[in-house]
KEKE-3310 file (N, C-alpha, C; in steps of 0.2 Angstrom, whole numbers, plus 5000, padded with zeros to 4 digits):
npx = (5004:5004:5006:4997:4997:4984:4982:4967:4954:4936:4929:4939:4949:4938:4939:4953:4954:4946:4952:4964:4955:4955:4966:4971:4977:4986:4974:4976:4968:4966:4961:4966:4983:4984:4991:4996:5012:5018:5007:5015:5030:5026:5021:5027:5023:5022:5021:5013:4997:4995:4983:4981:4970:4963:4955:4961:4977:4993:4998:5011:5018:5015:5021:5034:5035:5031:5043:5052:5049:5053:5065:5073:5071:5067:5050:5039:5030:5012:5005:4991:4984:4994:5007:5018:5030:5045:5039:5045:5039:5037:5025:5013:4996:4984:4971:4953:4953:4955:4951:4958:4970:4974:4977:4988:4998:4999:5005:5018:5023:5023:5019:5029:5029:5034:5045:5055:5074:5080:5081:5096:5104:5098:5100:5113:5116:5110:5118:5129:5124:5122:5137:5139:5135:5124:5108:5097:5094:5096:5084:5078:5072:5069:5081:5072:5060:5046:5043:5035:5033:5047:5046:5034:5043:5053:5045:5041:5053:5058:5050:5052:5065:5066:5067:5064:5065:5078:5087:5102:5118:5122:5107:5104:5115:5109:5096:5099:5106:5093:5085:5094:5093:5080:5077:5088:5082:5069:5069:5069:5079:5093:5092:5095:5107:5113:5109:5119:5130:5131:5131:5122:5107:5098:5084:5068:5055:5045:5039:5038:5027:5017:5012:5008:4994:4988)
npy = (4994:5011:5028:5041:5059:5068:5081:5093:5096:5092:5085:5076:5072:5063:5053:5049:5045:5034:5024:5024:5017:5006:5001:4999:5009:5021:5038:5057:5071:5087:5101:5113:5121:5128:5121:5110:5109:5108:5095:5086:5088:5083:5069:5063:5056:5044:5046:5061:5068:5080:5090:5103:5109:5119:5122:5134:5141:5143:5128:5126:5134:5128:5116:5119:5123:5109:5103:5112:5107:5093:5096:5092:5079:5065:5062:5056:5064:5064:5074:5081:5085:5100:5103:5115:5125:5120:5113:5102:5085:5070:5061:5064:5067:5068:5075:5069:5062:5042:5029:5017:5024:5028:5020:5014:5023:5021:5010:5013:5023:5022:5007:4988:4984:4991:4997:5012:5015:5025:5043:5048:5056:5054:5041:5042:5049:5041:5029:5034:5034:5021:5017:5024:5019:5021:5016:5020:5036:5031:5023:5037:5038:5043:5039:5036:5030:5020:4999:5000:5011:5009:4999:5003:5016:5008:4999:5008:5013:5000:4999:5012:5008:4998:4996:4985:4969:4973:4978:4989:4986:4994:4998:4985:4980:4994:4990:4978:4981:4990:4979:4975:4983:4986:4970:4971:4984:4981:4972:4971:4968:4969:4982:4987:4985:4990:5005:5006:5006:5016:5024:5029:5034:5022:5012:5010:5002:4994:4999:5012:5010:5004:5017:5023:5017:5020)
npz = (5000:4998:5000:4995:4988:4984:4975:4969:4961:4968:4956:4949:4962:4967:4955:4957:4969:4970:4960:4968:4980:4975:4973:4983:4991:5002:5004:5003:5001:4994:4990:4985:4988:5000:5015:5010:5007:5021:5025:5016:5022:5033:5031:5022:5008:4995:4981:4972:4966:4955:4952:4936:4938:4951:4966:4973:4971:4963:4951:4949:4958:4970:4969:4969:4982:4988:4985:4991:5004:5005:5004:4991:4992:4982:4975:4967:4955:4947:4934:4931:4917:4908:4908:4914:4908:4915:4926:4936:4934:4935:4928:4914:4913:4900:4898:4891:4906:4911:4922:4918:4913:4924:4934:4925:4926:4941:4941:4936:4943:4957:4958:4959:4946:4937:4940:4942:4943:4955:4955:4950:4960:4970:4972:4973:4985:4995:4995:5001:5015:5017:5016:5030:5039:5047:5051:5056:5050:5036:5035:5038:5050:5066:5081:5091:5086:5082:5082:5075:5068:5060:5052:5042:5038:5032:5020:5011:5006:5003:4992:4984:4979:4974:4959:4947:4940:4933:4941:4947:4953:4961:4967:4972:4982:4990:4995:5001:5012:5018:5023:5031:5040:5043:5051:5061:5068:5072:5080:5097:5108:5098:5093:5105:5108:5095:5097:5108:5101:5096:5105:5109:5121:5130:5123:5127:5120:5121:5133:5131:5120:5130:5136:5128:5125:5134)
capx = (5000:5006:5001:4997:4993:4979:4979:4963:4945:4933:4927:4946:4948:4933:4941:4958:4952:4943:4958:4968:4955:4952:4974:4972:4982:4980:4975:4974:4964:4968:4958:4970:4989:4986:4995:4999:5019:5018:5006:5020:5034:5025:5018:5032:5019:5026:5019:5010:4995:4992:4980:4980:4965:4963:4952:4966:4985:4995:5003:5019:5022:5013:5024:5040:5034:5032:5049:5056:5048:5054:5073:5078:5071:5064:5046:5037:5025:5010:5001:4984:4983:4996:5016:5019:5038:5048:5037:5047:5035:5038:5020:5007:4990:4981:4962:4947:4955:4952:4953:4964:4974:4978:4979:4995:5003:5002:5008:5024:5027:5025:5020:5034:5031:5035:5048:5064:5079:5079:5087:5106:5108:5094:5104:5122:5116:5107:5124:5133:5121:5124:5142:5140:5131:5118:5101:5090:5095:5093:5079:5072:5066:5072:5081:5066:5054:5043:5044:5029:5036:5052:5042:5032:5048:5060:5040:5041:5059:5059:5046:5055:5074:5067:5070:5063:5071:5084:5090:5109:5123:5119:5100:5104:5117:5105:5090:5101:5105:5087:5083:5096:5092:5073:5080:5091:5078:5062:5068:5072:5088:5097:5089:5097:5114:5115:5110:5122:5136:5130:5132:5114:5103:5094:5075:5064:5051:5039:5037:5034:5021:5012:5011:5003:4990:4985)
capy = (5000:5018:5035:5047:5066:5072:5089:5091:5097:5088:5079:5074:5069:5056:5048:5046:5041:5027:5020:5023:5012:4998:4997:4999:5016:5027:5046:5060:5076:5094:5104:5119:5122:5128:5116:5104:5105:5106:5087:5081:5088:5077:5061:5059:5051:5040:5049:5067:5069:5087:5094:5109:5113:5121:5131:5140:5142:5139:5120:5127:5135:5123:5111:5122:5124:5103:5102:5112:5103:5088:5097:5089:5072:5064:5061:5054:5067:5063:5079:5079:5089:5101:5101:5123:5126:5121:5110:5094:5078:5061:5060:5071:5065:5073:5077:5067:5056:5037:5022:5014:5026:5032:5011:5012:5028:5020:5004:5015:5026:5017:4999:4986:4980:4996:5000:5012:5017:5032:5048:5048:5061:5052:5034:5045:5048:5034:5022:5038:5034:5015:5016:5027:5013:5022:5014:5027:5040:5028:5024:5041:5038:5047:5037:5033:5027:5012:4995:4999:5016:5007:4995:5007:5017:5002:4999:5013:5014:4997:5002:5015:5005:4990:4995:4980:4964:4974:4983:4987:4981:4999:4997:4978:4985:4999:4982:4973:4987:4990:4972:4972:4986:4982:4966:4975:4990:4980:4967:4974:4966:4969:4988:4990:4985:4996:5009:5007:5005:5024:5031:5031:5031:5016:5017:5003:5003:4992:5003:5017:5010:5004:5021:5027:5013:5021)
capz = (5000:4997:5001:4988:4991:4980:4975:4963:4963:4969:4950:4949:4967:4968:4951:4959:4976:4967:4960:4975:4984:4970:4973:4992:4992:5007:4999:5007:4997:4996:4985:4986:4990:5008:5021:5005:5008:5028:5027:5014:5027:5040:5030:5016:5004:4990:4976:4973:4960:4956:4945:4934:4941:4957:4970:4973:4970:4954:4954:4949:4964:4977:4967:4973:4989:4992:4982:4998:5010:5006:5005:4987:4991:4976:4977:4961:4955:4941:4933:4927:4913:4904:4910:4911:4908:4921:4929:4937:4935:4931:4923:4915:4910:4895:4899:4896:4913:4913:4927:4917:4914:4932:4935:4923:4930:4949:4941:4933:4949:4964:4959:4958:4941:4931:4945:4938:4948:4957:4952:4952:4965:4975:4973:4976:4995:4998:4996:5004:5020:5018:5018:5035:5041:5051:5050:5057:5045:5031:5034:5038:5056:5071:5086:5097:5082:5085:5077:5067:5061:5059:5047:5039:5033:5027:5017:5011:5004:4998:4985:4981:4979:4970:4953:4945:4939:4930:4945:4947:4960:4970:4970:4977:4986:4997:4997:5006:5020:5021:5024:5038:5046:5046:5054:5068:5072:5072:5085:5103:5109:5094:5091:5112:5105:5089:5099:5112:5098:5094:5111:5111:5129:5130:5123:5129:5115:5123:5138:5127:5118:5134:5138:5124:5124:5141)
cpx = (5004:5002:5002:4992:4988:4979:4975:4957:4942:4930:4935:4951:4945:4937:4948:4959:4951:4947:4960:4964:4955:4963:4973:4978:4979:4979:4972:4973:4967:4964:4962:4976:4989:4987:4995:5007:5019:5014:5011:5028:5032:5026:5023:5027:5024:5025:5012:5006:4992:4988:4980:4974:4963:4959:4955:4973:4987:4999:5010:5021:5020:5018:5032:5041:5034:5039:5054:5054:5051:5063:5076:5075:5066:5057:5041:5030:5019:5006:4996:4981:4991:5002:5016:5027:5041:5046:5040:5043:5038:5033:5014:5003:4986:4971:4960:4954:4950:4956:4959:4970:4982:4980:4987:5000:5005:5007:5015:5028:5027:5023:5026:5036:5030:5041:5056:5068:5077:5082:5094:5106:5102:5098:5113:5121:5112:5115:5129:5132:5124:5132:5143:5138:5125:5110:5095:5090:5094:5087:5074:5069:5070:5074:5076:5061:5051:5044:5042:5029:5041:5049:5038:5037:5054:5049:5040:5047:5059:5056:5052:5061:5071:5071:5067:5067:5077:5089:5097:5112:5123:5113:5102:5108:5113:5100:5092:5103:5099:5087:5087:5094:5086:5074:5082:5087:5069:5063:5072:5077:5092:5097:5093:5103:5116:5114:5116:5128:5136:5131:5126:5112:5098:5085:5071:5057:5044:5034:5034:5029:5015:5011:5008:4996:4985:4979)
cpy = (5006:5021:5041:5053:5066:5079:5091:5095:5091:5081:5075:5070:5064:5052:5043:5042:5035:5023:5019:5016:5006:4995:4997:5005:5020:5035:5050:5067:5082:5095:5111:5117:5123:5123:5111:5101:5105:5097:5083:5081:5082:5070:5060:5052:5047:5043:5055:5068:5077:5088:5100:5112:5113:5126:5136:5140:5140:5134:5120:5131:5131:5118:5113:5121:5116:5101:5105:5109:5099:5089:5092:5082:5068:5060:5062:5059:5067:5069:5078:5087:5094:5103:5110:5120:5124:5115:5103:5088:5072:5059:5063:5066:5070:5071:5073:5061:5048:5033:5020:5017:5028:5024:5012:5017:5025:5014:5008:5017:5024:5009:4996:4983:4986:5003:5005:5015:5025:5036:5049:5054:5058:5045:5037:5046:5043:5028:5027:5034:5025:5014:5020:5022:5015:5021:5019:5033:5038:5027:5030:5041:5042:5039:5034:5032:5019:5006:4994:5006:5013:5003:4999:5012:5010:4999:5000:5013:5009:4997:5005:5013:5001:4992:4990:4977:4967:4977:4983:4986:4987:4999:4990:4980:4989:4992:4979:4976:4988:4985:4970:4977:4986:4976:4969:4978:4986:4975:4971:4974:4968:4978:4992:4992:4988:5001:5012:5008:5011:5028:5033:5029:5024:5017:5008:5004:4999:4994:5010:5015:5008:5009:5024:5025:5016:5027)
cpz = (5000:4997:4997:4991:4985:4979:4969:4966:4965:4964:4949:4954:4967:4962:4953:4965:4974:4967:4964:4980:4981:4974:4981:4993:5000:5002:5004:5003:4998:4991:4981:4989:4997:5013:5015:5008:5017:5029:5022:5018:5032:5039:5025:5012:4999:4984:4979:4967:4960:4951:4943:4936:4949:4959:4971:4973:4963:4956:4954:4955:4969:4973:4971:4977:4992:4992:4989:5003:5012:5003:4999:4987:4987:4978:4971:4960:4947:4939:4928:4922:4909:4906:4910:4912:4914:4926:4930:4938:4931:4927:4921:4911:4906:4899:4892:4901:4912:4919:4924:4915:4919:4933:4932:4925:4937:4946:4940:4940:4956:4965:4955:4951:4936:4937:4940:4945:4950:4955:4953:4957:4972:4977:4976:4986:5000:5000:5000:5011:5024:5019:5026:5040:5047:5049:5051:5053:5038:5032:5036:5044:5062:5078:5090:5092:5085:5080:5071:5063:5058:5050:5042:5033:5029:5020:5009:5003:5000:4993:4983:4978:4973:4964:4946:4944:4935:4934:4946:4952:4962:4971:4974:4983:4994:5000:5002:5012:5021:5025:5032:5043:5048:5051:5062:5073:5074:5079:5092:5106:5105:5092:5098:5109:5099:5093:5105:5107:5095:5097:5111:5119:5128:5128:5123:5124:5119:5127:5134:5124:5124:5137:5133:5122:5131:5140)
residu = (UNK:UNK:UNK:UNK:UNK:UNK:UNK:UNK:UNK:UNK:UNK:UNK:UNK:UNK:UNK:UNK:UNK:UNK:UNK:UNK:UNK:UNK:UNK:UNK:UNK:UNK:UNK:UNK:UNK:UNK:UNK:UNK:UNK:UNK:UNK:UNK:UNK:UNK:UNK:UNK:UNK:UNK:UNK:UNK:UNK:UNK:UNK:UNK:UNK:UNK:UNK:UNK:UNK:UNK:UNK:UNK:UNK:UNK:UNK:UNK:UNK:UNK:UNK:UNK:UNK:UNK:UNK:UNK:UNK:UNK:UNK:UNK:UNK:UNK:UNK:UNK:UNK:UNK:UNK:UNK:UNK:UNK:UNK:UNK:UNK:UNK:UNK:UNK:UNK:UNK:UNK:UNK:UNK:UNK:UNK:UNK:UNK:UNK:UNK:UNK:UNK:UNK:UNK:UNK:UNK:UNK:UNK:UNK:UNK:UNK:UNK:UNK:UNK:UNK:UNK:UNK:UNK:UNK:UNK:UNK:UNK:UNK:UNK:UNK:UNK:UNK:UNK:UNK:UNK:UNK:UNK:UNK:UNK:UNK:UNK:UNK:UNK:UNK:UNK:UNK:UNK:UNK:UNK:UNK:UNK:UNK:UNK:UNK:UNK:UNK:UNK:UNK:UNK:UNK:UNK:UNK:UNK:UNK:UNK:UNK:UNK:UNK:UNK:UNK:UNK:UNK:UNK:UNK:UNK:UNK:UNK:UNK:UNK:UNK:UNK:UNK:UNK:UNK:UNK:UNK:UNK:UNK:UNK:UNK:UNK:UNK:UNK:UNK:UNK:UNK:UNK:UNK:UNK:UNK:UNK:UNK:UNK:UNK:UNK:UNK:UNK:UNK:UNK:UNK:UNK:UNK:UNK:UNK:UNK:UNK:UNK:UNK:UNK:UNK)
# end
């Protein structure tokens, strides 16, 4: 499952939701640019559908504005309707919009079986990260995440890494760091002793979540 933002009117919105549920996406709607790039600073979606048509703002700068949000980190964006100059997307859809269409865009940009490598300057700091060997940076979570954030971004990531069946010896490469630091950071004993080899405080993960169950 992937979470895709929607930014759209309402008749453009309802069609992509569809989809999203037919694929089991999560989606989450905007109509307008205000608070767009602050919920993609928060939620780091997998993919962004913008429409040329909006309640209000222009998509090339709400497009800017998620583009600094998310500080450079490449974030597959499909655009419905006409590319203006300048505009960086991965995929633009010409109007009338079908089902099957939006079905072969998700297949392209975030399903695995039209998977491609990520951009060369996304893949150059990704193997930077993996030679540092820090797991929580790689995968994007902060020190005291839970097992099911933990899970949730290595998810996440591995969408985005696979590459498909043709992928190279550095997408394999990062998959296989993932793989172990999911491993590491999801099981407790093992998650105490990497932190400890970091000079980290001890974080009892299971005590925190039975306090948040309270």
């Amino acid at each position: 499952m992937a979470s895709i933002l929607i930014l759209a009117k309402p008749y453009d919105a309802a069609l992509i939701r569809g989809v999203c549920t037919e694929l089991e996406h999560d989606a989450q709607v905007f109509d307008q640019g205000d608070g767009a790039a602050q919920w993609v600073e928060a939620n780091r979606p997998d993919m962004i559908v913008l429409s040329t048509r909006l309640s209000r703002g222009q998509p090339a700068e709400i497009l800017a504005q998620i583009r600094s949000a998310r500080q450079g980190k490449i974030v597959p964006v499909m655009l419905l309707g006409h590319a203006a100059s300048g505009m960086d997307v991965q995929l633009a859809l010409r109007r009338p919009l079908e089902s099957q269409q939006i079905r072969d865009a998700f297949a392209r940009l975030v399903g695995t079986d039209g998977a491609q490598e990520p951009a060369p300057a996304r893949l150059a700091a990704w193997l930077a990260l993996v030679n540092d060997g820090d797991y929580f940076s790689l995968l994007e979570v902060s020190p005291d995440a839970t097992a099911a954030e933990v899970e949730l971004a290595y998810r996440r990531l591995r969408r985005e890494f696979d590459g498909g069946p043709t992928r190279s010896q550095e997408l394999s490469q990062i998959l296989e760091v993932l793989d172990e630091a999911r491993r590491l950071l999801t099981d407790d004993e093992l998650r105490q002793a990497y932190r400890g080899a970091l000079g980290l405080a001890a974080n009892h993960e299971p005590a925190r979540e039975e306090r948040e169950d309270k």
